[in-house]
C-alpha positions, -999 to +999 in steps of 0.1 A: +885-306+179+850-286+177+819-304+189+789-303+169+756-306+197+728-321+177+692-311+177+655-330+175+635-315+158+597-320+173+576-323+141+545-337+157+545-310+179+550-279+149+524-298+130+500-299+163+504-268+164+498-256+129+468-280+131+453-262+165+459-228+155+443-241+116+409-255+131+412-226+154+408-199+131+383-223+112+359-229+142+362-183+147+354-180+107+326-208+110+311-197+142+313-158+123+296-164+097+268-187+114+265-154+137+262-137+107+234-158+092+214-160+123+217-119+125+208-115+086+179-145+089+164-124+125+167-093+100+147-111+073+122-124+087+114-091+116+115-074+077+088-095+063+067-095+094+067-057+094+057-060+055+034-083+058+011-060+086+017-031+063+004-048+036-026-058+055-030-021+066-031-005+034-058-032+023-079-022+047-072+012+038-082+001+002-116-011+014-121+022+038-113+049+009-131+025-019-162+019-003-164+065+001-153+072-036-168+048-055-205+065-043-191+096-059-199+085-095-232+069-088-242+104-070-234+124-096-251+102-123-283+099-097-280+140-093-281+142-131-304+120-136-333+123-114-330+163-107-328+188-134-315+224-127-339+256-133-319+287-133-298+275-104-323+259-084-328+221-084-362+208-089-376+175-078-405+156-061-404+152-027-404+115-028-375+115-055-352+143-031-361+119+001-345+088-018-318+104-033-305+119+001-310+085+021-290+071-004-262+096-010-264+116+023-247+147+024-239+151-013-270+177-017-275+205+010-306+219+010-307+252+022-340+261+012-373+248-004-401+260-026-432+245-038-439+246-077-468+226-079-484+192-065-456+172-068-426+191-074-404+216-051-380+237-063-347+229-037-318+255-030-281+244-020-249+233-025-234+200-037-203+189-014-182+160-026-166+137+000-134+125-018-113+101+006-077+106+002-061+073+005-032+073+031-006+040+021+024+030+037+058+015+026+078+024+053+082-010+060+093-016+022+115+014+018+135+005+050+139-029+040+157-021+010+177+010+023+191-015+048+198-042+020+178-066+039+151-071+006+183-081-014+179-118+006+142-117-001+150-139-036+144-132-070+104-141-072+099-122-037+111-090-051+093-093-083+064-096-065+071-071-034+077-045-062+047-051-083+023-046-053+042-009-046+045-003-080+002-003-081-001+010-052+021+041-062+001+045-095-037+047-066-019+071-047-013+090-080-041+091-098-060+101-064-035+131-059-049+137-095-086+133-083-079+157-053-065+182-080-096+175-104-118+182-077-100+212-059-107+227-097-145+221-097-137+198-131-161+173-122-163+155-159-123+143-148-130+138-115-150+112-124-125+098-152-099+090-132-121+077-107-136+050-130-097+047-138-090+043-099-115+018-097-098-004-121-064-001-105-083-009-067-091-039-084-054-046-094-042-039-058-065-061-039-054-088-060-018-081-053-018-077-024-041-108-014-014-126-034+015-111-019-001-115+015-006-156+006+026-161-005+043-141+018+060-169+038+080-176+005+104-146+009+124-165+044 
C-alpha cells in the first residue's frame, strides 16, 4: 500500500507576502517620484530666481543705454537747428555754442574758433556720436529651456517668458542696425531706427515690469 503525505498550504502567509513585497515596491515608486518632484520643483524655482535677476538686469540695462541714445536725436535736431554750416565751418553765437555744449556735451568738438562779427564765431571740429550698445542677457532663459526645466513653467508663463525675449531680441537688433547705420556715417537712418528703438524700449519696460510682477506665477 503507497502512502500519500498531505501538505498545508499557508495562504495567509503567500498572500503576506505578495502584500509586503506589493506596498513595498509602492512605497520605492512613491518615495521616487516624490524625490523626483522635489528635484524638478528645487530646479524650478532656482530657474526662475536666476530669470527673474536677469530680467531685472537687463531693465536696468534698458534705463542705462536709453537714457545715452535717446540724446542722440535731440543733438542732432539742436546741431541742425541752432548752427548752420559755412563751407565746413560751423557758425554760432557764443551764447547759443555755450548752451548747446552744456546740454549735449561732447557731441561738438571744437578744435578751433574764429570771430566773424559781434555776435557770431565761426567754430572748427568734429561731431562724435556716443551710441550705447545695449549688452542683454538670457543666459538664464536659454539654459532653462536647454535643460527642459521651462517646460514645467505652464502654458501662460511661457507665453509670457517668450514675449519679453522675443522684444528684447528685436532692441538688440535694431541697435546692431544702429551700430551699422552709424559705423557708415548715414546719420538720416541712424536716427530712424532710433525713433524706432524708442518705441520698442517702450514695449520692453512694459514686459518686463509685467513679467517681473507676475513672476511668482510660473512655480
Amino acid at each position: 500500500m503507497r502512502l500519500f503525505k498531505s501538505t498545508t498550504v499557508n495562504w495567509k502567509y503567500i498572500i503576506g507576502e505578495i502584500l509586503l513585497i506589493f506596498f513595498g515596491i509602492s512605497l520605492a515608486i512613491w518615495f521616487n517620484n516624490w524625490n523626483a518632484s522635489n528635484t524638478i520643483n528645487a530646479n524650478k524655482k532656482i530657474a526662475i530666481d536666476k530669470i527673474e535677476d536677469e530680467i531685472r538686469n537687463n531693465l536696468d540695462e534698458l534705463y542705462s543705454t536709453r537714457e545715452v541714445n535717446l540724446k542722440i536725436p535731440r543733438a542732432i535736431a539742436a546741431y541742425e537747428e541752432i548752427i548752420s554750416n559755412n563751407d565746413g565751418q560751423v557758425v554760432a553765437g557764443i551764447s547759443e555754442m555755450l548752451d548747446f555744449q552744456e546740454t549735449f556735451p561732447n557731441f561738438f568738438i571744437i578744435k578751433d574758433s574764429v570771430q566773424i562779427n559781434d555776435s557770431l564765431y565761426g567754430y572748427l571740429g568734429n561731431t562724435r556720436i556716443r551710441l550705447e550698445l545695449t549688452a542683454f542677457s538670457q543666459i538664464a532663459w536659454e539654459t532653462s529651456r536647454n535643460m527642459g526645466i521651462a517646460n514645467e513653467f505652464g502654458y501662460e508663463c511661457l507665453y509670457n517668458l517668450e514675449n519679453v525675449y522675443n522684444i528684447q531680441q528685436l532692441v538688440q537688433n535694431e541697435m546692431d542696425k544702429a551700430a551699422e547705420a552709424l559705423q557708415n556715417e548715414e546719420i538720416d537712418r541712424l536716427e530712424r531706427i532710433l525713433g524706432f528703438v524708442s518705441q520698442l524700449d517702450v514695449q520692453l519696460e512694459d514686459a518686463y515690469n509685467s513679467m517681473l510682477k507676475n513672476i511668482g506665477d510660473c512655480m
